[in-house]
C-alpha positions in Angstrom: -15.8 25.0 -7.1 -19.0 27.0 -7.9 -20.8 24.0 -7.9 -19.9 22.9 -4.2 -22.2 23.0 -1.9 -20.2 23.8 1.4 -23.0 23.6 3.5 -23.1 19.8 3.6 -19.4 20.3 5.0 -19.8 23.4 7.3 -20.8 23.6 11.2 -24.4 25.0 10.6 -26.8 25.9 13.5 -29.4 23.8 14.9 -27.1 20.9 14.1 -26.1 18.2 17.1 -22.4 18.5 18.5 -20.3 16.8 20.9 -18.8 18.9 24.3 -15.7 18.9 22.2 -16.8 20.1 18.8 -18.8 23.2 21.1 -15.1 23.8 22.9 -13.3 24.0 20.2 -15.7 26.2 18.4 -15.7 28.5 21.2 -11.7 28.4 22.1 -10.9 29.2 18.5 -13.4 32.6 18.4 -12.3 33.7 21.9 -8.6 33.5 20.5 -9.4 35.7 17.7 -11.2 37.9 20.1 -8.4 39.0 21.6 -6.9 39.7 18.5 -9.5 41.6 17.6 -9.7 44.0 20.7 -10.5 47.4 19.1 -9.7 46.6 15.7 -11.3 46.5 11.8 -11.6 42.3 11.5 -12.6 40.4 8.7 -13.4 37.0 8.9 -13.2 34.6 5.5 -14.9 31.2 5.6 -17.4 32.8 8.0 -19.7 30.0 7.2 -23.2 31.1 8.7 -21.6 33.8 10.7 -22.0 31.7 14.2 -19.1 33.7 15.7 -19.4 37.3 14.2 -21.1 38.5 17.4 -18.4 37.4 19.7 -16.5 39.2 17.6 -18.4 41.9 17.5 -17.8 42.3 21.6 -14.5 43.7 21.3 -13.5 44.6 17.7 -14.2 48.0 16.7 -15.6 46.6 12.9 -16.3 43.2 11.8 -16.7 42.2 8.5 -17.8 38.6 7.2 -17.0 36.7 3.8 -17.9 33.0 2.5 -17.4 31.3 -1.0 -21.1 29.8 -0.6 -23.8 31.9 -0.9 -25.8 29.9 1.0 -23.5 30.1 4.3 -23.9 33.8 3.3 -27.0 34.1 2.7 -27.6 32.3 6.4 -25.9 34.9 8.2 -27.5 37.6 6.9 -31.0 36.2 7.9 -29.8 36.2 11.6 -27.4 39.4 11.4 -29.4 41.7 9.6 -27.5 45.0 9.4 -25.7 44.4 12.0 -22.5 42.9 10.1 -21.1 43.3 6.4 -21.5 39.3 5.2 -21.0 39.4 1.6 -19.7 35.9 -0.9 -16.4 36.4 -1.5 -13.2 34.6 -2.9 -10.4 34.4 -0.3 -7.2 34.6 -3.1 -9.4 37.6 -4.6 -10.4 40.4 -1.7 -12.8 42.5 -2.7 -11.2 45.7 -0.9 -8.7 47.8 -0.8 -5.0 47.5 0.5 -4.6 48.6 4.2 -8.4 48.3 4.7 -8.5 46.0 8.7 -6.1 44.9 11.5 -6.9 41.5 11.9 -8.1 38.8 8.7 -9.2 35.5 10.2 -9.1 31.8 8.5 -11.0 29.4 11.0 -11.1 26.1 10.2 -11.2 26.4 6.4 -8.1 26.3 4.7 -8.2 23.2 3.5 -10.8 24.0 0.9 -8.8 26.8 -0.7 -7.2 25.7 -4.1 -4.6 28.5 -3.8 -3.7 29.0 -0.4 -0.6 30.9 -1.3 -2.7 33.5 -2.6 -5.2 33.6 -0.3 -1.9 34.4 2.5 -1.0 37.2 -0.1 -4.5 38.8 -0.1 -4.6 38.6 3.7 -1.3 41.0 4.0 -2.5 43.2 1.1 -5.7 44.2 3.4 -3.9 44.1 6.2 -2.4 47.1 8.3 1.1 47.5 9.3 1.4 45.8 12.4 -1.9 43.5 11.6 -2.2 40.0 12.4 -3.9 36.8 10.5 -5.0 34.1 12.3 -5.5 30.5 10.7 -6.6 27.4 12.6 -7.1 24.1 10.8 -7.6 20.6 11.8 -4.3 18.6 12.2 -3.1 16.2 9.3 -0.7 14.6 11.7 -3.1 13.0 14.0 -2.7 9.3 13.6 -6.5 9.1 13.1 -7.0 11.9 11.1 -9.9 12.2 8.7 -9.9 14.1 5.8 -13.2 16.2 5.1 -14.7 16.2 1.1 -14.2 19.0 -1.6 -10.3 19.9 0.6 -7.2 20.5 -1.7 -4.8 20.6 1.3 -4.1 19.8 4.4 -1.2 21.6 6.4 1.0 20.8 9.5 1.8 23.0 11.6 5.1 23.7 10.4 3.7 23.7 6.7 1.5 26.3 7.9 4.1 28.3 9.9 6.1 28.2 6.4 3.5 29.1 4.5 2.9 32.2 6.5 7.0 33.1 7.3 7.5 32.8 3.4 4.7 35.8 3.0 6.7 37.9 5.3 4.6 37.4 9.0 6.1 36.4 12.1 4.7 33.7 13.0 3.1 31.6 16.6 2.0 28.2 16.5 0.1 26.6 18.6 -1.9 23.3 19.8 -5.1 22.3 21.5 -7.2 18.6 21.8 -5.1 16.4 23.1 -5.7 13.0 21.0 -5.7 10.7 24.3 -7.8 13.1 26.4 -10.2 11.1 28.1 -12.6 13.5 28.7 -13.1 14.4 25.1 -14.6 10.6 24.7 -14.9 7.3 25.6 -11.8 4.4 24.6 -14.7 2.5 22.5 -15.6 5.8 20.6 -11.3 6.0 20.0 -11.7 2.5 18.9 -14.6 3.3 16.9 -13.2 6.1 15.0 -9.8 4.7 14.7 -11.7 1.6 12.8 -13.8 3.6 10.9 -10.6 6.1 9.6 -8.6 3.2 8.5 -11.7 1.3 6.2 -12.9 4.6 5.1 -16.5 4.2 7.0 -16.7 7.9 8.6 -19.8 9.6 6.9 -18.6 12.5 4.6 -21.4 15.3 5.2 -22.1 17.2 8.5 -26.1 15.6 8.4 -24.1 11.9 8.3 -21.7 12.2 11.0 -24.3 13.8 13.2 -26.3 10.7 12.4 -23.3 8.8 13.6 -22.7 10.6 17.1 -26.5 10.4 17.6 -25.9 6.8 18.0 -23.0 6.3 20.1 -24.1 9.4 22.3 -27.6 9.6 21.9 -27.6 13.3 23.4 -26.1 16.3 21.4 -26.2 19.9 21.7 -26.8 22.3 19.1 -24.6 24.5 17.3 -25.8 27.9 18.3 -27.1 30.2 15.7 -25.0 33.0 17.6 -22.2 32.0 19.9 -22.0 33.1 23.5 -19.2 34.2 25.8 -19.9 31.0 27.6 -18.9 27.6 27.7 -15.2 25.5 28.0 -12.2 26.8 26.8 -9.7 24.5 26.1 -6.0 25.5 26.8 -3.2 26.2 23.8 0.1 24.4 23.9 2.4 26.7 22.4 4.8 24.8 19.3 7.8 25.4 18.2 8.2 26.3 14.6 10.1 22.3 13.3 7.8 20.4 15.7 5.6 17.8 14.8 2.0 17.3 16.7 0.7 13.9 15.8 -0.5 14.1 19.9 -3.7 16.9 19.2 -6.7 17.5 16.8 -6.0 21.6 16.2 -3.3 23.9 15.5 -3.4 27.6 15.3 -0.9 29.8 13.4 -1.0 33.7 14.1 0.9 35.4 11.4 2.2 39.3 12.4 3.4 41.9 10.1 6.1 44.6 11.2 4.3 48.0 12.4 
């Protein structure tokens, strides 16, 4: 793992995105938000920090770790003093037990080798009555499109089982409908569909912006901070046997007993 370089994988700023990508960026930080109201956060797989300062709105403390030291390294350039970022392993927390009230997981699970452990870190730092929030791409999306350097993937009764069997309760939830037809054209659908099933779909971020480029010809950027603006896409509550081949994202928000 130490000689991965996540970046090539990892939503980075300045970088060209769809509508969708930019919604789903943005629903997934506004629902940890409102976890976060008033509370000591920490936020693993923070990447290059792009949603520490929405955080930052409501929580009382934010904290920010990444594996990469480059993703690190980025957020620190833009944040300054104004956050905590340090490189850190998620299955091995450099802090002490009962330390924050909400530990986030956004769209990064799939590169831990030990998940499990990373689950049993999250409680050990966490407060009675805290709260960890995981959101991952779906694996049961009939075109689904698994990203390099990932161990696992997890439905989202895998991952409502992984976090029961740690002690949380446990919410699931879905957004991105698969057959929305505002989130693309048919031909793109077509497209990607073709392109999952041959193995065509570039594997770094700089080749499937490439790729968008030229079916859409105008992206936006990812933002170097992200802003309380922009589309929010709705959450389909899930029930905890369910399957959910019919969206792209699934949330799981784990809460221990006060």
């Amino acid at each position: 793992m130490a000689d991965v370089d996540y970046s090539t994988v990892t939503e980075t700023p300045g970088r060209g995105a769809l509508p969708e990508t930019l919604s789903a960026l943005r629903t997934r930080y506004e629902l940890a938000a409102d976890l976060a109201q008033g509370k000591d956060v920490l936020e693993l797989g923070c990447g290059p920090g792009m949603g520490l300062g929405l955080l930052a709105r409501k929580a009382r403390r934010v904290v920010g770790g990444d594996f990469d030291p480059g993703l690190v390294q980025q957020a620190l350039d833009h944040y300054g003093s104004r956050f905590e970022v340090q490189q850190m392993d998620a299955a091995d927390l450099p802090f002490e037990s009962d330390s924050f009230d909400v530990v986030l997981l956004l769209e990064a699970i799939y590169y831990l080798p030990d998940p499990e452990k990373f689950v049993a870190e999250s409680k050990r730092v966490l407060r009675p009555g805290g709260a960890l929030l995981v959101c991952s791409a779906n694996c049961e999306r009939p075109d689904f499109n698994p990203s390099p350097y990932t161990h696992r993937y997890f439905s989202a009764k895998q991952l409502g089982h992984l976090l029961t069997g740690a002690g949380f309760s446990v919410e699931l939830a879905a957004a991105f409908p698969t057959d929305d037809p505002d989130a693309g054209s048919s031909f793109y659908g077509f497209l990607r569909n073709f392109a999952v099933k041959y193995h065509l779909i570039p594997k770094t971020m700089g080749g499937k912006e490439l790729l968008k480029k030229i079916l859409y010809r105008n992206l936006d950027p990812f933002p170097r901070e992200l802003k309380d603006e922009g589309a929010l896409e709705p959450l389909v509550p899930v029930s905890s046997d369910a399957t959910v081949p019919g969206f792209k994202v699934i949330y799981a928000t784990g809460k221990l007993q006060d």
